[in-house]
PyMOL Python script that loads the backbone (N, CA, C, O; Angstrom):
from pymol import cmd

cmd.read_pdbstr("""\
ATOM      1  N   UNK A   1      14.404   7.841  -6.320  1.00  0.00           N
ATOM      2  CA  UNK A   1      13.294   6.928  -6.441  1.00  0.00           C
ATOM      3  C   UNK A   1      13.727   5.558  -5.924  1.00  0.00           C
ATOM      4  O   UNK A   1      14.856   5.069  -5.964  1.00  0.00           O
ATOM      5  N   UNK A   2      12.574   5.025  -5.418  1.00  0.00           N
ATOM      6  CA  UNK A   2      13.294   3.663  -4.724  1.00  0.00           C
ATOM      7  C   UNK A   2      12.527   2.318  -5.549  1.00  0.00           C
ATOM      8  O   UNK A   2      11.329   2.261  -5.825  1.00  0.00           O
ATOM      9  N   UNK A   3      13.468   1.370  -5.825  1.00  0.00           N
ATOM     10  CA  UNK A   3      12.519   0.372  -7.152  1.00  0.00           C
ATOM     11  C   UNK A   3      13.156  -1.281  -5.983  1.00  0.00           C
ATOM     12  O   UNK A   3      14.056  -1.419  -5.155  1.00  0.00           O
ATOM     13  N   UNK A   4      12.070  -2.224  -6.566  1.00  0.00           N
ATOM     14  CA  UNK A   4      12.333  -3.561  -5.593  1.00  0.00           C
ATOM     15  C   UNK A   4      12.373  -4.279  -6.748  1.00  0.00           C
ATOM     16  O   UNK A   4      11.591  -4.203  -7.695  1.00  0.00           O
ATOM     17  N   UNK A   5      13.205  -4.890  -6.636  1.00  0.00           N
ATOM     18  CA  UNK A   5      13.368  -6.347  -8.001  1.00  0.00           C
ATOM     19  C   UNK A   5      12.165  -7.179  -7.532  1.00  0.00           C
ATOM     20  O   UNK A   5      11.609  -7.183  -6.434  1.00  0.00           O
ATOM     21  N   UNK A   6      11.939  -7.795  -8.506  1.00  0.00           N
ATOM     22  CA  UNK A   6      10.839  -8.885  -8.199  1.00  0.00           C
ATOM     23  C   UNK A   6      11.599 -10.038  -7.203  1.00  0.00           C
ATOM     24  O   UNK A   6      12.729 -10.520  -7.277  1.00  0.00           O
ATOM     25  N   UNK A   7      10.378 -10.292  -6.145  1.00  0.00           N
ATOM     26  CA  UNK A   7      11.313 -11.422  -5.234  1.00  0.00           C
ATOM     27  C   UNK A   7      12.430 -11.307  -4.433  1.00  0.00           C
ATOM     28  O   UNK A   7      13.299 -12.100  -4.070  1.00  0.00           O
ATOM     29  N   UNK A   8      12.128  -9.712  -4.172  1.00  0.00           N
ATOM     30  CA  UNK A   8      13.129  -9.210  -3.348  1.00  0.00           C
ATOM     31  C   UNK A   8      12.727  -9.504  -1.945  1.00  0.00           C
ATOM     32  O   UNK A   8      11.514  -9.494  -1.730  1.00  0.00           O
ATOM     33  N   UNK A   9      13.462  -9.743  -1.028  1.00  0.00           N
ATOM     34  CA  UNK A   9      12.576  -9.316   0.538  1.00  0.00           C
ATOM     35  C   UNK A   9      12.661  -7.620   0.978  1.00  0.00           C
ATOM     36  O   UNK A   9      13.775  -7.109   1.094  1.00  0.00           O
ATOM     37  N   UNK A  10      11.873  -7.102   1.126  1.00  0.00           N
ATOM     38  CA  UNK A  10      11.383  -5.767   1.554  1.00  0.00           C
ATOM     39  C   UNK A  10      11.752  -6.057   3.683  1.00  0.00           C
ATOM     40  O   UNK A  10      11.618  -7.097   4.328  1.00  0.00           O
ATOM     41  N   UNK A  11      12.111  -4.973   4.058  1.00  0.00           N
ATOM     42  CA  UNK A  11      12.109  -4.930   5.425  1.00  0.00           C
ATOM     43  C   UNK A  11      10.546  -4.209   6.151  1.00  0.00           C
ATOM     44  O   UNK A  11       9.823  -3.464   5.490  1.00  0.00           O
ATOM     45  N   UNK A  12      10.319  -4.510   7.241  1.00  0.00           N
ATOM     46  CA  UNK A  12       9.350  -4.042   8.041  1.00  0.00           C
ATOM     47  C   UNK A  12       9.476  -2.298   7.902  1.00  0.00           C
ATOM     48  O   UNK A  12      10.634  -1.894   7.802  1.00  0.00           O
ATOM     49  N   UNK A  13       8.499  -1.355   7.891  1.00  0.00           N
ATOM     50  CA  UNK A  13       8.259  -0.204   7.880  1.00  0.00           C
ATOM     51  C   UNK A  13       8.686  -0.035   9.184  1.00  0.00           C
ATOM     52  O   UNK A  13       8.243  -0.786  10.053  1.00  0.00           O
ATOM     53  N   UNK A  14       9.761   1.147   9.550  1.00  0.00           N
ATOM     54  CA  UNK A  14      10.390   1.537  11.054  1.00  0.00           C
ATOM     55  C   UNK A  14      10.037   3.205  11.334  1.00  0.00           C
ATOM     56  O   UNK A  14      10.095   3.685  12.465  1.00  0.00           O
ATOM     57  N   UNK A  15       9.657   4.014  10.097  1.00  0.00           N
ATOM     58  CA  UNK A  15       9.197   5.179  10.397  1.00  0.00           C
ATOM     59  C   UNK A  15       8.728   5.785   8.523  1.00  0.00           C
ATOM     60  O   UNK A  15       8.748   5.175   7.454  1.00  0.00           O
ATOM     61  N   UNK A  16       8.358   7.186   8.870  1.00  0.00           N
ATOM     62  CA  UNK A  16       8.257   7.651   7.181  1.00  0.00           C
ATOM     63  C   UNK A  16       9.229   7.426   6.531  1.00  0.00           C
ATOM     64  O   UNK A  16       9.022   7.422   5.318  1.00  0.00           O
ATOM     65  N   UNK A  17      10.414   7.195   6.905  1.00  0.00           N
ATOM     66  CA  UNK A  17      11.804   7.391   5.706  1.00  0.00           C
ATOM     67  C   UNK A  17      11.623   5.849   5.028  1.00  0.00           C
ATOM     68  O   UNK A  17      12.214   5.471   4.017  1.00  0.00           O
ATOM     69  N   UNK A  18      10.640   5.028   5.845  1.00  0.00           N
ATOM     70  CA  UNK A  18      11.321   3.839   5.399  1.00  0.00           C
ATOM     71  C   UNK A  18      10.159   2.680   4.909  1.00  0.00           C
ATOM     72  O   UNK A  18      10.222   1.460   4.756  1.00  0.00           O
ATOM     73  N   UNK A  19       9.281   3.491   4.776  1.00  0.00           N
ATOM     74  CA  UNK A  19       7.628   3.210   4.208  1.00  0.00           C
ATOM     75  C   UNK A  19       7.998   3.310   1.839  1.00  0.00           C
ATOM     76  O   UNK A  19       8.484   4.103   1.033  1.00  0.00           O
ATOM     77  N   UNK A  20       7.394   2.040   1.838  1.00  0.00           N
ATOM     78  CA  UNK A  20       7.384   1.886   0.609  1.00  0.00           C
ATOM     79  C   UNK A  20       6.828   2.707  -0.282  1.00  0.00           C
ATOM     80  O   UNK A  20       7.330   2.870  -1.394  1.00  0.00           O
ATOM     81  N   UNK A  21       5.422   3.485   0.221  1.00  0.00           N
ATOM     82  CA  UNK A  21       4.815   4.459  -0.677  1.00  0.00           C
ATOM     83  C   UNK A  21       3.376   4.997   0.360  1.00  0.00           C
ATOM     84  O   UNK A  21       2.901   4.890   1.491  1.00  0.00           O
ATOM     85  N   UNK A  22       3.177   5.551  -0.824  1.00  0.00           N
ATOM     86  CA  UNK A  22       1.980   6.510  -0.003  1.00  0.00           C
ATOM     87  C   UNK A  22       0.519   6.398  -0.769  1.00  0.00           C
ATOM     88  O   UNK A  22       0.511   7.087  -1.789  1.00  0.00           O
ATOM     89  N   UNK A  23      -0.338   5.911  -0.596  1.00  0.00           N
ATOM     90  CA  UNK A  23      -1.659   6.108  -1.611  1.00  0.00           C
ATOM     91  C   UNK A  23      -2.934   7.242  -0.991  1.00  0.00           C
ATOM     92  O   UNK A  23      -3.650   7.054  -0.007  1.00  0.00           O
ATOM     93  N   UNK A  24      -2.926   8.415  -1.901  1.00  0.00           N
ATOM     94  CA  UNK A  24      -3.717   9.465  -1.546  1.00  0.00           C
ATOM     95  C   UNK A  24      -5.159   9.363  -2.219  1.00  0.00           C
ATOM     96  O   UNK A  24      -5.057   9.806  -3.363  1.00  0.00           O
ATOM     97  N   UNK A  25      -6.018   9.091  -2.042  1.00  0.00           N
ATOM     98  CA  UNK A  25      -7.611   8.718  -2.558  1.00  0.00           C
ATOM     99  C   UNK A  25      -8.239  10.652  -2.633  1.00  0.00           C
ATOM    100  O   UNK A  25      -8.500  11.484  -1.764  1.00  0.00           O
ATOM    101  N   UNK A  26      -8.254  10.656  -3.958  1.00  0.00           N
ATOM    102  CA  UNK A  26      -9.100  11.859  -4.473  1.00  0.00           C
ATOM    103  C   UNK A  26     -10.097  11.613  -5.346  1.00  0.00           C
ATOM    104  O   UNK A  26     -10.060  11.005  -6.416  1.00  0.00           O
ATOM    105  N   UNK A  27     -11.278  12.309  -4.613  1.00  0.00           N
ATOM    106  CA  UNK A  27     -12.695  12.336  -5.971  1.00  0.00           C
ATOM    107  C   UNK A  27     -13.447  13.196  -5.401  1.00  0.00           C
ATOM    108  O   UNK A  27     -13.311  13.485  -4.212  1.00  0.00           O
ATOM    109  N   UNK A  28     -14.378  13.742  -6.203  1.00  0.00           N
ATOM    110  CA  UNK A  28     -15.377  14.487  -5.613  1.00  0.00           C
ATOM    111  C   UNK A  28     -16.821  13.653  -4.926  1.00  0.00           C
ATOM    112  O   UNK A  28     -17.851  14.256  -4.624  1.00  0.00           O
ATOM    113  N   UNK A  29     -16.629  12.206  -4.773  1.00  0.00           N
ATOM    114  CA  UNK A  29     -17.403  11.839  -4.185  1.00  0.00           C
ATOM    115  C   UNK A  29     -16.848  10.912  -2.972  1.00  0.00           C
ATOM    116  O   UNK A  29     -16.062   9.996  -3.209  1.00  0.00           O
ATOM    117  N   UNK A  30     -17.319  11.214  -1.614  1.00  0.00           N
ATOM    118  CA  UNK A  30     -16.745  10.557  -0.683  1.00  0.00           C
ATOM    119  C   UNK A  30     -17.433   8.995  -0.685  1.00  0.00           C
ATOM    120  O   UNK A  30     -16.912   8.253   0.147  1.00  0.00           O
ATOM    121  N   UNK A  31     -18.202   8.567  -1.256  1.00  0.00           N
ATOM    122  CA  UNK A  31     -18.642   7.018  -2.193  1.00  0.00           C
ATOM    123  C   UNK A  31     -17.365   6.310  -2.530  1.00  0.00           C
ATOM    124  O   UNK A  31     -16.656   5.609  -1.808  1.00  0.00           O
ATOM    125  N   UNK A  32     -17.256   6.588  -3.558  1.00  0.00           N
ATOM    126  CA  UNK A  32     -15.812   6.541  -4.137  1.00  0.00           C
ATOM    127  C   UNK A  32     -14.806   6.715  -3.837  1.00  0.00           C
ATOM    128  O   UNK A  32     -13.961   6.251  -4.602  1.00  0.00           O
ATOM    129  N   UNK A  33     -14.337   7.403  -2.686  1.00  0.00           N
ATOM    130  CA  UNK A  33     -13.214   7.322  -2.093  1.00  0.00           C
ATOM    131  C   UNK A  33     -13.340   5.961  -0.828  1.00  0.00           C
ATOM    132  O   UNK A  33     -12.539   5.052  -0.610  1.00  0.00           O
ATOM    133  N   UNK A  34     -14.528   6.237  -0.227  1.00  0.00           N
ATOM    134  CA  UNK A  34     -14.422   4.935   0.729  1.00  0.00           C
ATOM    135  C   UNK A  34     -14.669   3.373  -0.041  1.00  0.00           C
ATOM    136  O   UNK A  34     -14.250   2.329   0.461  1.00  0.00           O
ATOM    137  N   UNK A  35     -15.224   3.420  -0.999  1.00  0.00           N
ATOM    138  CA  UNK A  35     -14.943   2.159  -1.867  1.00  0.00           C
ATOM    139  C   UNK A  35     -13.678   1.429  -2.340  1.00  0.00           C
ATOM    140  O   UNK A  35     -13.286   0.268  -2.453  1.00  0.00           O
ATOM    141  N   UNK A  36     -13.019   3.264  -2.666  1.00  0.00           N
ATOM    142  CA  UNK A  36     -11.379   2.538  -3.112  1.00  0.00           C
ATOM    143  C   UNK A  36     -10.544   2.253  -2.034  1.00  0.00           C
ATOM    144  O   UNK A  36      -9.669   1.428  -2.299  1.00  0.00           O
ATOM    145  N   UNK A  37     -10.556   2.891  -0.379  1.00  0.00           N
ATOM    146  CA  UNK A  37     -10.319   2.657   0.591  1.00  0.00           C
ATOM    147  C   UNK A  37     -10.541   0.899   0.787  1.00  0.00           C
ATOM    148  O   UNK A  37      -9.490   0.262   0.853  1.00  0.00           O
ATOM    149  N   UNK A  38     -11.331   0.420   0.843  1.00  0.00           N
ATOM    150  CA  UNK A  38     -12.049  -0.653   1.383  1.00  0.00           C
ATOM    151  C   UNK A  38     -11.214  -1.869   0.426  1.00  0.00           C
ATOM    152  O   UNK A  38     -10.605  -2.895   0.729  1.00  0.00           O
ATOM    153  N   UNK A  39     -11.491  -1.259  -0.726  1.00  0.00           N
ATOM    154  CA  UNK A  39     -10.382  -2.351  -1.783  1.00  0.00           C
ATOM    155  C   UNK A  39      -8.973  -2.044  -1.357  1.00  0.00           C
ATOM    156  O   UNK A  39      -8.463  -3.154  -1.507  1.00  0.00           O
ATOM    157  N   UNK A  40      -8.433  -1.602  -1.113  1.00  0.00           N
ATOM    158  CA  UNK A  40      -6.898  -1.333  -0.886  1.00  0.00           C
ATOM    159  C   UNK A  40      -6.702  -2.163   0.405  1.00  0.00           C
ATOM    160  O   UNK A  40      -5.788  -2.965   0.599  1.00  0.00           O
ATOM    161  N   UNK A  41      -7.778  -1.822   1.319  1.00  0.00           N
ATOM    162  CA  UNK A  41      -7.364  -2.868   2.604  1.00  0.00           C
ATOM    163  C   UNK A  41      -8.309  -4.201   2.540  1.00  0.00           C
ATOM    164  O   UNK A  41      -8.466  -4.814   3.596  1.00  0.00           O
ATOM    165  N   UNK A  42      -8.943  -4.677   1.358  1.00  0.00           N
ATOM    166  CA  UNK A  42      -8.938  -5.758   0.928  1.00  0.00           C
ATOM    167  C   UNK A  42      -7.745  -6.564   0.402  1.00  0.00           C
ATOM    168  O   UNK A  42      -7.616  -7.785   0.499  1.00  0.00           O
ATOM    169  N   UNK A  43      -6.975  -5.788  -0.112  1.00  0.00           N
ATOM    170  CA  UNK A  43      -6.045  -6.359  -1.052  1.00  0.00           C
ATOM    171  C   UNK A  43      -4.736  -6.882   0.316  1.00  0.00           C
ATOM    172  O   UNK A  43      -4.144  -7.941   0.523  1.00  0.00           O
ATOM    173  N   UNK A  44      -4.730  -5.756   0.890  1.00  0.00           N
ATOM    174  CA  UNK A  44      -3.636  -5.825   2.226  1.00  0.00           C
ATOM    175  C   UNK A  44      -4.263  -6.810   3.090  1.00  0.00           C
ATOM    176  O   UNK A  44      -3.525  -7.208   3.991  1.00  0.00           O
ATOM    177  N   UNK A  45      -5.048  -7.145   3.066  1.00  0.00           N
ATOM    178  CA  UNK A  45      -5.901  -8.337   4.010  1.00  0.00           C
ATOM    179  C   UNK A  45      -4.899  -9.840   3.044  1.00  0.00           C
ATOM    180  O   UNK A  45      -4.041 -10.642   3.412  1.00  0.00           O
ATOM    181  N   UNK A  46      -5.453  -9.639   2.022  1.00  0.00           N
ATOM    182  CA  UNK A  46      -5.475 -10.755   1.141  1.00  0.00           C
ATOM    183  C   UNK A  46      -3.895 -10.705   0.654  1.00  0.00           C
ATOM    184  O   UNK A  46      -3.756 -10.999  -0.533  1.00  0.00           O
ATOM    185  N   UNK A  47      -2.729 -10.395   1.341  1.00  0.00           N
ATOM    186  CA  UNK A  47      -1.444 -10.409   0.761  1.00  0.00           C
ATOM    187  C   UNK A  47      -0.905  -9.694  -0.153  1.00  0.00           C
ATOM    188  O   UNK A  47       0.247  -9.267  -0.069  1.00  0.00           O
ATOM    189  N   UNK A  48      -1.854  -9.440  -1.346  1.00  0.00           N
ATOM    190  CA  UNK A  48      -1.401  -9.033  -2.437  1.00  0.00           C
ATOM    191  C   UNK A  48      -0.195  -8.222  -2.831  1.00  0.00           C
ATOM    192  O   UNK A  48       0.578  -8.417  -3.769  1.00  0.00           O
ATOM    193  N   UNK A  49      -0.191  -7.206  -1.857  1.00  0.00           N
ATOM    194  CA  UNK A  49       1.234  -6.332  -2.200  1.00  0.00           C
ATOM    195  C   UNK A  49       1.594  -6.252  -1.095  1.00  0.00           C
ATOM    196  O   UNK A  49       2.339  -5.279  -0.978  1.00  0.00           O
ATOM    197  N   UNK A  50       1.419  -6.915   0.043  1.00  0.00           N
ATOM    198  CA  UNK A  50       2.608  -6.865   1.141  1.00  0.00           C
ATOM    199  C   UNK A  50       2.999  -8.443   2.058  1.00  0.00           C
ATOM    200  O   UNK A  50       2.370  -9.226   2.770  1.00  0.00           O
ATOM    201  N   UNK A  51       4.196  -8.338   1.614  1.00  0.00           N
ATOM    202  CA  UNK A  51       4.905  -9.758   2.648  1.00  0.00           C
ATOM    203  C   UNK A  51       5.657  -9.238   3.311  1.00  0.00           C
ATOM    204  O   UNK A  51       6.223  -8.166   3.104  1.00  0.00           O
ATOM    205  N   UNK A  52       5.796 -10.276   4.613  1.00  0.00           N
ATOM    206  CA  UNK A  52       6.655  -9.891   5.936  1.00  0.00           C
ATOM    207  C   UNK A  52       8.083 -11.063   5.631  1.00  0.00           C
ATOM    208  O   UNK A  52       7.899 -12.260   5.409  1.00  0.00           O
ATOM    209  N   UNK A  53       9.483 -10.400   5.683  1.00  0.00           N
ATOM    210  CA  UNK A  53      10.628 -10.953   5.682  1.00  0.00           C
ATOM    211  C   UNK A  53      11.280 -11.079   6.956  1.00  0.00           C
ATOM    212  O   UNK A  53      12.391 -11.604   7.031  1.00  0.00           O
TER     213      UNK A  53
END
""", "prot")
cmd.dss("prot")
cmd.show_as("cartoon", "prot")
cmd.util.cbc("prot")
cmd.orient("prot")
């Protein structure tokens, strides 16, 4: 398992081995999956869980 201290610098993604995580969107309504889509790359718009070192 791979864990980041707070205030760590993270490196740029260079392939799958080296990607922080994966988020898989399941529901039985495709509503709801493109909603939670849309927030996730809201959040990546808006910084929230990713900085560049």
């Amino acid at each position: 398992m791979f864990y980041v201290e707070s205030d760590q610098p993270i490196g740029v993604t260079q392939d799958v081995f080296s990607q922080l995580g994966t988020v898989y969107l399941v529901h039985t309504d495709p509503v709801v999956i493109k909603a939670d889509y849309r927030r996730i790359r809201a959040l990546e718009f808006q910084g929230a869980y990713l900085t560049a070192g």
